[in-house]
C-alpha atoms as a printed R data frame, in Angstrom:
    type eleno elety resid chain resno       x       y        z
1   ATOM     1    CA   UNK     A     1 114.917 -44.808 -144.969
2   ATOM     2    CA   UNK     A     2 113.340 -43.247 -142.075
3   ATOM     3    CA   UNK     A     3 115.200 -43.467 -138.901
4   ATOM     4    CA   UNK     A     4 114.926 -46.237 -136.126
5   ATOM     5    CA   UNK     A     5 115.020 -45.444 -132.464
6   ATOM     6    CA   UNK     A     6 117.754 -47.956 -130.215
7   ATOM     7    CA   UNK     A     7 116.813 -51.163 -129.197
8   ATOM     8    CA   UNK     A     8 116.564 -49.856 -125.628
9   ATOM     9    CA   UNK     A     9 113.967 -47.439 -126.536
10  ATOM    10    CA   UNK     A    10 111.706 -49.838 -128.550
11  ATOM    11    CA   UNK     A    11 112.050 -52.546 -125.658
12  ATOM    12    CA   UNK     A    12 110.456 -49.586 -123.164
13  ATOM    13    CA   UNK     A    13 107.723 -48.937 -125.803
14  ATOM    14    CA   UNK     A    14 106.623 -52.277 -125.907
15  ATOM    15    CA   UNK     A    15 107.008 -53.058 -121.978
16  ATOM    16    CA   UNK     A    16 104.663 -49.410 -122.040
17  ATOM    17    CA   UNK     A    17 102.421 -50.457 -124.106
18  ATOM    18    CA   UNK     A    18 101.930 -53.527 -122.007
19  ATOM    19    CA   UNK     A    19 101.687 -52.247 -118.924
20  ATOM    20    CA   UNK     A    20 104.483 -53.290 -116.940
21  ATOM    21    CA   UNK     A    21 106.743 -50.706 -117.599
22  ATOM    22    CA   UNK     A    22 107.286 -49.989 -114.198
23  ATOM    23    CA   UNK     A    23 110.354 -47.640 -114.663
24  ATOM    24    CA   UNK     A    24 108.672 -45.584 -116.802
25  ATOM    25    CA   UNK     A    25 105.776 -45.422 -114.002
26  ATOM    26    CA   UNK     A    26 107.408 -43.357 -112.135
27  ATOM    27    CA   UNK     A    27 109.642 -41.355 -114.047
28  ATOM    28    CA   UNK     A    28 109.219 -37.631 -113.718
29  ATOM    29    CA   UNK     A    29 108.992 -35.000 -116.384
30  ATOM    30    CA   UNK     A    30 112.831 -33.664 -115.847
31  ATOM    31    CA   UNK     A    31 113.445 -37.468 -116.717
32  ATOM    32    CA   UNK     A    32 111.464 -37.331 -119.226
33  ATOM    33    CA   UNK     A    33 112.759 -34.358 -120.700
34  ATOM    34    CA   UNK     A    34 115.989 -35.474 -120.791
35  ATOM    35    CA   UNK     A    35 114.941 -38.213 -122.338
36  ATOM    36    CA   UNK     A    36 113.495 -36.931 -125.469
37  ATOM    37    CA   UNK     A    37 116.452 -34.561 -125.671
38  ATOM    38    CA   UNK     A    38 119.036 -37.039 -125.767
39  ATOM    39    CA   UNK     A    39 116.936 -38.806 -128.370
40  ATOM    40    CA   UNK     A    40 116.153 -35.908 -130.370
41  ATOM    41    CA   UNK     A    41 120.206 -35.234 -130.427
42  ATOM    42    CA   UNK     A    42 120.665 -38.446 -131.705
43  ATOM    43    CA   UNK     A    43 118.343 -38.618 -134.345
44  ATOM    44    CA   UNK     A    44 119.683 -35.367 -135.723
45  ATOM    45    CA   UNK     A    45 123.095 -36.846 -135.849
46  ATOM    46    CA   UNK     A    46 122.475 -40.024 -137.560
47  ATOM    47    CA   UNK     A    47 120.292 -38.382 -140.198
48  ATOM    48    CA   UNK     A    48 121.411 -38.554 -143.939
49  ATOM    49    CA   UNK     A    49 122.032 -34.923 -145.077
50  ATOM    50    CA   UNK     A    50 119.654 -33.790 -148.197
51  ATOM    51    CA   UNK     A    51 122.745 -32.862 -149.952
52  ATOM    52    CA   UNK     A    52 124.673 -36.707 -149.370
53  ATOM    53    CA   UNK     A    53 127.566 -35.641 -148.088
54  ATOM    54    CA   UNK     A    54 126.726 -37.655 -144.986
55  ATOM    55    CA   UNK     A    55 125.170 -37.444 -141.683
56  ATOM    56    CA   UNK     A    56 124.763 -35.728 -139.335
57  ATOM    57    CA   UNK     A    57 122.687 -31.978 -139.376
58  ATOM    58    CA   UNK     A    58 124.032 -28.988 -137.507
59  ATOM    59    CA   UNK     A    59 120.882 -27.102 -135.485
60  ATOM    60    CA   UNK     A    60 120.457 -24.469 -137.629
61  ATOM    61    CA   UNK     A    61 120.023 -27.077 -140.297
62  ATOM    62    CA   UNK     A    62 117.628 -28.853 -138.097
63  ATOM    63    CA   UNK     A    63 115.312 -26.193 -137.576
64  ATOM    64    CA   UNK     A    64 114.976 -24.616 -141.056
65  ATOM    65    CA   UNK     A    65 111.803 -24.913 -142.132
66  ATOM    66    CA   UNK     A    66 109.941 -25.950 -138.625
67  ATOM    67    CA   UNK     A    67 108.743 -23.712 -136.273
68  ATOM    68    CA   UNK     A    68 111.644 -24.634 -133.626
69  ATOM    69    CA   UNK     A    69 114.495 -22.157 -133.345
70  ATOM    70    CA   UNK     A    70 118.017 -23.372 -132.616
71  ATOM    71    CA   UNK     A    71 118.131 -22.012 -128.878
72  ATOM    72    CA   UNK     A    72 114.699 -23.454 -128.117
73  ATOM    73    CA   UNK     A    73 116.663 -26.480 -129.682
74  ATOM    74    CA   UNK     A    74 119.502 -26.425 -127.689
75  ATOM    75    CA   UNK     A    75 117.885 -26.441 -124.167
76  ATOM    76    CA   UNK     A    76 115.745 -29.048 -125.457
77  ATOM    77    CA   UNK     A    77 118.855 -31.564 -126.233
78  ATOM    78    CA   UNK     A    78 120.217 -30.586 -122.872
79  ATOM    79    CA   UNK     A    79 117.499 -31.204 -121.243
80  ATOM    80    CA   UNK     A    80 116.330 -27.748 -119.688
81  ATOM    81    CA   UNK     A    81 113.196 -27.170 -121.605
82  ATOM    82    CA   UNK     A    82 110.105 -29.288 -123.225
83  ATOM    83    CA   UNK     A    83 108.997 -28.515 -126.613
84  ATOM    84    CA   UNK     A    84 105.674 -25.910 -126.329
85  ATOM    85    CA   UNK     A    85 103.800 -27.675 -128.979
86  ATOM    86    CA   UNK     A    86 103.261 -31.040 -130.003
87  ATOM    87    CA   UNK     A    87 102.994 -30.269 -133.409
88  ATOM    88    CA   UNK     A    88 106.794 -28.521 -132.824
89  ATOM    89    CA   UNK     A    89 108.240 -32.193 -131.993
90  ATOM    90    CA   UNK     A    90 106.362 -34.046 -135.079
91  ATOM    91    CA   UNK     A    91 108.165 -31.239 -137.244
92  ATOM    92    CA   UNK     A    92 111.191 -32.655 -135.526
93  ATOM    93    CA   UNK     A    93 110.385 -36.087 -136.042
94  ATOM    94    CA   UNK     A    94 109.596 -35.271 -140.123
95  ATOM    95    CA   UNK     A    95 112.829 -33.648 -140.573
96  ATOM    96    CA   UNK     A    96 114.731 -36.366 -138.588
97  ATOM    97    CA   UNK     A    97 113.085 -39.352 -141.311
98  ATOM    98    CA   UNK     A    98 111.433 -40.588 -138.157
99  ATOM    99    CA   UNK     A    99 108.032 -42.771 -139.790
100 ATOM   100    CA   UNK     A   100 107.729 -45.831 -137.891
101 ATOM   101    CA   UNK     A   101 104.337 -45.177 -135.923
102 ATOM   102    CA   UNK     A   102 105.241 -46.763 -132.897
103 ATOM   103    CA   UNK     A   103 108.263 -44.922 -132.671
104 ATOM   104    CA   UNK     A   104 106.463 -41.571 -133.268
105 ATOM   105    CA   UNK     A   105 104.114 -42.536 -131.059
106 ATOM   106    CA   UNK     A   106 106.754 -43.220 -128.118
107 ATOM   107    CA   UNK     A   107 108.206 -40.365 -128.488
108 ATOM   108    CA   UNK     A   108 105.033 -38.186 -128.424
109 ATOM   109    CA   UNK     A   109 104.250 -40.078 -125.337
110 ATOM   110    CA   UNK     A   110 107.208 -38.770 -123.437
111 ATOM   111    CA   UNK     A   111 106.982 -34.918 -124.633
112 ATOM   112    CA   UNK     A   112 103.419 -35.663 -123.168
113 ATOM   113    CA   UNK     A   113 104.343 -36.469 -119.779
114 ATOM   114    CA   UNK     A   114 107.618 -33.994 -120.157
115 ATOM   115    CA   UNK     A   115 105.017 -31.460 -119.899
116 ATOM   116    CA   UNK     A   116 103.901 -32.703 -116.558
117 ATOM   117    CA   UNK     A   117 104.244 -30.428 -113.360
118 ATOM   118    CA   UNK     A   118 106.420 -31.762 -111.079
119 ATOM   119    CA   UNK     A   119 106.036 -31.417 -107.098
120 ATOM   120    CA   UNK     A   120 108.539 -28.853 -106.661
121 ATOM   121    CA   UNK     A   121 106.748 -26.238 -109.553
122 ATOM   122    CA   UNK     A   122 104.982 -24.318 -107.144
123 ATOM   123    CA   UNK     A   123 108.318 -23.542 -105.028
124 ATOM   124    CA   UNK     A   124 110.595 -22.308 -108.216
125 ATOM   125    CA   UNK     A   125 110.195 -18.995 -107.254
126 ATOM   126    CA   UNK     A   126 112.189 -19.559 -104.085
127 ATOM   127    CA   UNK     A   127 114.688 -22.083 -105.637
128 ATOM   128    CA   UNK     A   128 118.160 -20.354 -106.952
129 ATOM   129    CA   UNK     A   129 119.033 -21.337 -110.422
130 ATOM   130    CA   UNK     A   130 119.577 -24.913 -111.393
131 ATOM   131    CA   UNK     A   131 117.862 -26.269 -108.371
132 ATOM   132    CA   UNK     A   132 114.740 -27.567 -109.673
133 ATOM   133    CA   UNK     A   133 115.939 -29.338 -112.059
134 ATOM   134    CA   UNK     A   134 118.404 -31.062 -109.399
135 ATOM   135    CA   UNK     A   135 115.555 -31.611 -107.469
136 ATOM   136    CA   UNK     A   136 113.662 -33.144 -109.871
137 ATOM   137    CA   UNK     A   137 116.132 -35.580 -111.217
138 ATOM   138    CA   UNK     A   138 117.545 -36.520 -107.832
139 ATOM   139    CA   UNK     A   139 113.810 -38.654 -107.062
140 ATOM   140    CA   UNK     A   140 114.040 -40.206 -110.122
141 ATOM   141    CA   UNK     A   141 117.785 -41.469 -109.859
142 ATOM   142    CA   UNK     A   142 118.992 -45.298 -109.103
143 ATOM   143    CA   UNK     A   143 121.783 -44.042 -107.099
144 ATOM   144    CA   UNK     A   144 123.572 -40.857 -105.188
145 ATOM   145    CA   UNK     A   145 127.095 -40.191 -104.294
146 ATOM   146    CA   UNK     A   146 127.223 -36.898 -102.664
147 ATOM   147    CA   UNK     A   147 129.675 -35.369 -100.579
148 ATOM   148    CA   UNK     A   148 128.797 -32.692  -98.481
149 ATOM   149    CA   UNK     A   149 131.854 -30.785  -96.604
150 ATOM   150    CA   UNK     A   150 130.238 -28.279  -94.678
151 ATOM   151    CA   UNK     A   151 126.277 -29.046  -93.839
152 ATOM   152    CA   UNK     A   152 124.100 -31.515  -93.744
153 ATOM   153    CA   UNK     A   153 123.221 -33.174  -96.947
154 ATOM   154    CA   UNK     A   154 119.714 -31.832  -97.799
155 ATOM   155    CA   UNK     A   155 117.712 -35.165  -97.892
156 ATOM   156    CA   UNK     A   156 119.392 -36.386  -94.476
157 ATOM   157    CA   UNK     A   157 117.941 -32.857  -92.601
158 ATOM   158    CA   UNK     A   158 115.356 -32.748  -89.777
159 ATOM   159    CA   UNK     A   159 112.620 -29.962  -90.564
160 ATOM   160    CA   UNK     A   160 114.320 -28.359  -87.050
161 ATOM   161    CA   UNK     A   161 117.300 -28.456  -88.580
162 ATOM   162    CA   UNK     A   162 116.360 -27.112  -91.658
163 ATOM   163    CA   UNK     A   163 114.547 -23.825  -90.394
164 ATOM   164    CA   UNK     A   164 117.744 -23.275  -88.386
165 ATOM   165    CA   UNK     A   165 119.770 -23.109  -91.423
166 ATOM   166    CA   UNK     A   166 117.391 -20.766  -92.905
167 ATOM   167    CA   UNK     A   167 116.711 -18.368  -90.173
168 ATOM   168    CA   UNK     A   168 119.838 -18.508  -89.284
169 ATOM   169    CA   UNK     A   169 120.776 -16.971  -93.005
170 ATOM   170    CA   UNK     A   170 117.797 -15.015  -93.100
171 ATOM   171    CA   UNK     A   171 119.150 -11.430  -91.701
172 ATOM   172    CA   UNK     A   172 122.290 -11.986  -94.093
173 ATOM   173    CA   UNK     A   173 120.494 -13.012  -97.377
174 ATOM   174    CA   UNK     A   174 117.581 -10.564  -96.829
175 ATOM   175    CA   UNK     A   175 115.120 -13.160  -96.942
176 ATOM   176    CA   UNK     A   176 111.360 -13.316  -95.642
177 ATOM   177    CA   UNK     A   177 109.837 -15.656  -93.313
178 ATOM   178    CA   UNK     A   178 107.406 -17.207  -96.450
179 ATOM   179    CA   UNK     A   179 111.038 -18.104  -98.280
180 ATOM   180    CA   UNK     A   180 111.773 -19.938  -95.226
181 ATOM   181    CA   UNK     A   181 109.041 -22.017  -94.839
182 ATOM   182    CA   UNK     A   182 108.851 -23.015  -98.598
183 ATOM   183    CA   UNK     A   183 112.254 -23.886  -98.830
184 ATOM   184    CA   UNK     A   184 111.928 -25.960  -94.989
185 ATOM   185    CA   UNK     A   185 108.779 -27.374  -97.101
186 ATOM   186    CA   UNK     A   186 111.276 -28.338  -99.899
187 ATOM   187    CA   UNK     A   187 113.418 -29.962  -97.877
188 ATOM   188    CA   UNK     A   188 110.818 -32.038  -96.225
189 ATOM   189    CA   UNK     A   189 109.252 -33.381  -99.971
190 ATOM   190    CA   UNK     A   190 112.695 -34.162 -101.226
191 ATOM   191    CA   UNK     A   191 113.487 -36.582  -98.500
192 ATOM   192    CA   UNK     A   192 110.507 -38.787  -99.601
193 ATOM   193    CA   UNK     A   193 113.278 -39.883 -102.825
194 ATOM   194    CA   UNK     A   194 115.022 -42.050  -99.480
195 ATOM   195    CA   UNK     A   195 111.681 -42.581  -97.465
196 ATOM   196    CA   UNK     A   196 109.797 -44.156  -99.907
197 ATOM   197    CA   UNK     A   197 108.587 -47.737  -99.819
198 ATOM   198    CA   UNK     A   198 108.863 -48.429 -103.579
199 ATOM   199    CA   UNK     A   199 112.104 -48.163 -105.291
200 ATOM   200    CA   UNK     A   200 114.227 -45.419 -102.973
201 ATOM   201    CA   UNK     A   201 116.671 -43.918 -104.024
202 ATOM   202    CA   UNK     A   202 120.282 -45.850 -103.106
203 ATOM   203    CA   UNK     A   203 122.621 -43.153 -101.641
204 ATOM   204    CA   UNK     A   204 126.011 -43.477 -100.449
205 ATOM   205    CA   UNK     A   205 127.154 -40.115  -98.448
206 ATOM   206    CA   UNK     A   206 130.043 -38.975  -97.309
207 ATOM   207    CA   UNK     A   207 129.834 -35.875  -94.929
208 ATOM   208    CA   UNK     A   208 132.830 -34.352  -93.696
209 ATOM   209    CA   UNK     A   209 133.128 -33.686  -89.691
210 ATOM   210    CA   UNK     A   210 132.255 -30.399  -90.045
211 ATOM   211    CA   UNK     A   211 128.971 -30.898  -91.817
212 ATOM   212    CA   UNK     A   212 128.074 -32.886  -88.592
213 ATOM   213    CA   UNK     A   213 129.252 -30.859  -85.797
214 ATOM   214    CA   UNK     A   214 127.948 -27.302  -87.432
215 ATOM   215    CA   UNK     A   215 125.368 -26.537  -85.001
216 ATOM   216    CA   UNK     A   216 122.066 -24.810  -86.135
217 ATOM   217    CA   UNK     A   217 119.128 -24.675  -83.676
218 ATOM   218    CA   UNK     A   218 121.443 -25.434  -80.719
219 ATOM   219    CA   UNK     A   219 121.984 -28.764  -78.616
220 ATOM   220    CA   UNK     A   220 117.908 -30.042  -78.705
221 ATOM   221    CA   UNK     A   221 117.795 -29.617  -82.362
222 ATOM   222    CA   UNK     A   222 121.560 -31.091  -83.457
223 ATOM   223    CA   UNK     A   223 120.592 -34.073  -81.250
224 ATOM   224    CA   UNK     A   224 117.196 -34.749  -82.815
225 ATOM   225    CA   UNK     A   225 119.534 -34.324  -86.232
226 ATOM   226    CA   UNK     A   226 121.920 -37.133  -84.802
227 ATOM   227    CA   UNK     A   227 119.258 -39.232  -84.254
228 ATOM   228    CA   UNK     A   228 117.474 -38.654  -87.704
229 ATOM   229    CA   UNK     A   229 120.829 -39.569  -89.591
230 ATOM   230    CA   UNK     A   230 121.630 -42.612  -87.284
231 ATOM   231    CA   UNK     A   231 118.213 -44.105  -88.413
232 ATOM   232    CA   UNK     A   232 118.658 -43.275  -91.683
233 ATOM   233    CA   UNK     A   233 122.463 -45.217  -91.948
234 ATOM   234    CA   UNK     A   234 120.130 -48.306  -90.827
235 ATOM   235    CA   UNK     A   235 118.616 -48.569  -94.012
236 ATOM   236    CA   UNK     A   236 119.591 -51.521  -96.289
237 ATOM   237    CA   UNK     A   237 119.744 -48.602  -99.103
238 ATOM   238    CA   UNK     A   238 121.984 -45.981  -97.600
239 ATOM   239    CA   UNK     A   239 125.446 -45.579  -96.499
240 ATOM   240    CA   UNK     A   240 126.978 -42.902  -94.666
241 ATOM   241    CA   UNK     A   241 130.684 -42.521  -93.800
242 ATOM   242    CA   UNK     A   242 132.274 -39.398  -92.372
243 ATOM   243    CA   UNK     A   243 135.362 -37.825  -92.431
244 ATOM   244    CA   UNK     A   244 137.099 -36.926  -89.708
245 ATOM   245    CA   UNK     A   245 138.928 -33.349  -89.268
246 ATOM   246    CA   UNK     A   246 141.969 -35.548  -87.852
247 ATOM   247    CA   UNK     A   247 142.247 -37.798  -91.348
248 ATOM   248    CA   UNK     A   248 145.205 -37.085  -93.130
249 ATOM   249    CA   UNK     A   249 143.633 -37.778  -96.559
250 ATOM   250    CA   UNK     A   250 142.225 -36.179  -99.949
251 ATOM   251    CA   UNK     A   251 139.239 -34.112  -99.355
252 ATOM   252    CA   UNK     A   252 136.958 -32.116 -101.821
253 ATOM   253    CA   UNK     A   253 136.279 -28.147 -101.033
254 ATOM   254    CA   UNK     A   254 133.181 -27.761 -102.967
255 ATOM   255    CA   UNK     A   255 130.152 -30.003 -102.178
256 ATOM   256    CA   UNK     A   256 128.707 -32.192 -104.978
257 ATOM   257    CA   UNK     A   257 125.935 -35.234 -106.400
258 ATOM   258    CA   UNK     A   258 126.510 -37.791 -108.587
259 ATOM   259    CA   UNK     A   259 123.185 -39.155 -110.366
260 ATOM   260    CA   UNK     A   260 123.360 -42.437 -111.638
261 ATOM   261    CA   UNK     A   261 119.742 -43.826 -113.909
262 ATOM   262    CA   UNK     A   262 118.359 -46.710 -115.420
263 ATOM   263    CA   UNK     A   263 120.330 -46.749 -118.731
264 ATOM   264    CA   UNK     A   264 120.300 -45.303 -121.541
265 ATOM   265    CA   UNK     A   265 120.392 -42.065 -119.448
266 ATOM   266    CA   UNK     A   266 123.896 -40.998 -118.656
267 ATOM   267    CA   UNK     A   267 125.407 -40.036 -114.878
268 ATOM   268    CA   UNK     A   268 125.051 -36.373 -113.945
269 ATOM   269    CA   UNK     A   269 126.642 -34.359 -111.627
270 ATOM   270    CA   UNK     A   270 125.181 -31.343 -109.622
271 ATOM   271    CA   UNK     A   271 127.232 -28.600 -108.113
272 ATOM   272    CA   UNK     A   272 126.503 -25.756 -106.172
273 ATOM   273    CA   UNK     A   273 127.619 -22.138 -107.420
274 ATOM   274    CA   UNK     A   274 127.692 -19.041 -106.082
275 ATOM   275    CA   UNK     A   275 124.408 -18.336 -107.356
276 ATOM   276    CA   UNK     A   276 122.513 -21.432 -107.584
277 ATOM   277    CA   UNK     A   277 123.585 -25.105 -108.601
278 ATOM   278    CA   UNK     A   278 125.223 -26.335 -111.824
279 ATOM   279    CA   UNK     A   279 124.567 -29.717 -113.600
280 ATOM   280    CA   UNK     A   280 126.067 -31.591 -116.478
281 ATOM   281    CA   UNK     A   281 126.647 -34.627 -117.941
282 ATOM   282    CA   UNK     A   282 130.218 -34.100 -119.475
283 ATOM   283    CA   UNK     A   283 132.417 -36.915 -119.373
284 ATOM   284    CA   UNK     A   284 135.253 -34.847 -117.892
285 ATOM   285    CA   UNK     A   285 133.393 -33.790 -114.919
286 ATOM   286    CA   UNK     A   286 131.427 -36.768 -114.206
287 ATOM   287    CA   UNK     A   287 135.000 -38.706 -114.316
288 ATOM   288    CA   UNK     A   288 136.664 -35.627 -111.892
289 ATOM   289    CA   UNK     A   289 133.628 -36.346 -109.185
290 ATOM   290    CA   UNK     A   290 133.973 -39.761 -109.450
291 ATOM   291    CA   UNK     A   291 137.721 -40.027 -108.913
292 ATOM   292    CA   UNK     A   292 137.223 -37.234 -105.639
293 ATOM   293    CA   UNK     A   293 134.336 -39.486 -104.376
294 ATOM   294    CA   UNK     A   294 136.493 -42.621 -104.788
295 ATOM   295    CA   UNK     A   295 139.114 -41.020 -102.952
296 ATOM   296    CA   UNK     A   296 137.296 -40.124  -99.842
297 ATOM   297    CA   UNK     A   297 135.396 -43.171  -99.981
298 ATOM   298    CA   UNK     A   298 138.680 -44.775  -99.435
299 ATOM   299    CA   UNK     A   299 140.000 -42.791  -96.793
300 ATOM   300    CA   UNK     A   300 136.916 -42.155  -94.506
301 ATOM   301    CA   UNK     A   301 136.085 -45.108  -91.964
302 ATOM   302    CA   UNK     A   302 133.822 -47.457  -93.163
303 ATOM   303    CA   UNK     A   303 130.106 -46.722  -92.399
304 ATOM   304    CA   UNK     A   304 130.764 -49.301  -89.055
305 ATOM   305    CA   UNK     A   305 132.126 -46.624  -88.153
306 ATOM   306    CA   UNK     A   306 129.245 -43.671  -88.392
307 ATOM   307    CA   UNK     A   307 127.290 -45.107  -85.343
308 ATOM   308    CA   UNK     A   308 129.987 -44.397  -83.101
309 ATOM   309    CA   UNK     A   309 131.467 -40.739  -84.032
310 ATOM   310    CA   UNK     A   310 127.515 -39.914  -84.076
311 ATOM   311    CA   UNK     A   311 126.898 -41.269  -80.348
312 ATOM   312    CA   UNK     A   312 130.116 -39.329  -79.573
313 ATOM   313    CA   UNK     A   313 129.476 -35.814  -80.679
314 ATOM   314    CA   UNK     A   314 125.971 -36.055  -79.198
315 ATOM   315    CA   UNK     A   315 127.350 -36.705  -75.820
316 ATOM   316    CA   UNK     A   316 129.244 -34.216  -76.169
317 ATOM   317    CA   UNK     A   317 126.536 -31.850  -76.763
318 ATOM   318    CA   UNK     A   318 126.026 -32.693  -73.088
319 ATOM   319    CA   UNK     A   319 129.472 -30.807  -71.527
């Protein structure tokens, strides 16, 4: 018996197929790739093993025979990578029992627009490691918990601000005026996830005091910051609370995003590293984040609150 895709998966095939699929609409191709990878897993472990000792096939088993090796495998599950070839995924599909047409055909569809270029392709060259795939699930997401202890959360920055941060980096890091500007350029395309008229992004932030009063640019360009973020907190879809230095309460060291999608994708979180950002999907870690971001959720005042403490440290940008 050839195997069936879930129930969710055949409901967005049909609503596709129809037209009025309007999730899939704008799902990017990180989405996307994740998507067929967390299939593709699936499929592998369900199916019946030639030898009927049960299910389930180990990669290497997977593989033999197609023209797919077991690393190119492996990033493809995880969602780092899309399949080169079409004709690599039907070799999948064949090995997997997968027959149903519609379900083949589903599936083809996604690798298909997993092969898309998203926005942020032309800047991976000035991106550390990890980022643009960050980037490019963090438009796609329902919602964002993020905590951000020491500057101001990337989609929340004014382009002033931005090129502060960089320049001000710039002599340390070694970098050139053109990394600058793409990465200002970055920063300014990412915020369209919160900006945009259909379907934002929900985001729930939590800065720490120090990621507000860190001044880059100097008093014009920390006010026009102020500003920026007190707008944004406006917005039926975002919340922003901040914790003060003088809080005796939990705080995280490191800063961090929680992605939450449309099911059946799982929550992610993204970390930055020392050398460029980290994401995964392991239970462990997404329940770790969750119980830090609960924690300071709970002890920072309540986004009343954030109108306020900014209107107070932009006076004081006047002494």
């Amino acid at each position: 018996m050839g195997s069936q895709l879930p129930g969710s998966y055949v409901r967005l095939a049909s609503l596709a197929a129809k037209g009025t699929d309007t999730v899939a609409a704008k799902t990017g191709p990180t989405i996307r790739r994740m998507q067929l990878g967390q299939e593709l897993r699936r499929l592998r472990e369900q199916v019946e093993r030639e030898d009927g000792t049960g299910r389930g096939l180990t990669r290497i088993q997977a593989v033999r025979g197609t023209s797919v090796s077991e690393s190119t495998l492996h990033r493809v599950e995880k969602g780092l990578t899309s399949l080169p070839k079409v004709q690599d995924l039907k070799e999948l599909l064949d090995r997997y029992g997968v027959t149903d047409p519609d379900d083949v055909d589903f599936l083809l569809d996604i690798h298909k627009n997993s092969l898309n270029r998203g926005w942020w392709s032309p800047y991976r060259a000035f991106m550390p490691s990890g980022f643009s795939m960050s980037v490019g699930l963090e438009g796609d997401a329902k919602v964002l918990r993020i905590y951000q202890p020491s500057v101001m959360f990337g989609l929340f920055q004014t382009e002033a601000y931005a090129r502060a941060m960089f320049e001000s980096a710039k002599p340390v890091d070694e970098r050139n005026t053109e990394f600058v500007e793409r990465n200002v350029e970055i920063r300014m395309r990412r915020r369209g996830a919160i900006t945009r008229s259909e379907r934002p992004v929900e985001v729930h932030a939590i800065l720490d005091e120090a990621a507000v009063r860190h001044v880059y640019g100097g008093p014009d360009v920390m006010r026009e910051q102020y500003e920026h973020l007190a707008e944004l907190a406006k917005l039926e879809h975002v919340t922003v609370q901040i914790l003060p230095f003088a809080e005796p309460v939990y705080r995280a060291t490191e800063n961090f995003t929680l992605m939450e999608f449309e099911p059946p994708l799982p929550t992610l979180v993204s970390v930055d590293t020392h050398d460029g950002v980290s994401v995964t999907d392991k239970d462990t870690e997404i329940w770790r984040h969750a119980r830090r971001f609960d924690a300071m959720r709970a002890g920072a005042p309540g986004p009343r609150e954030t109108q306020r403490f900014l209107e107070r440290v932009a006076r004081e940008l006047e002494d």
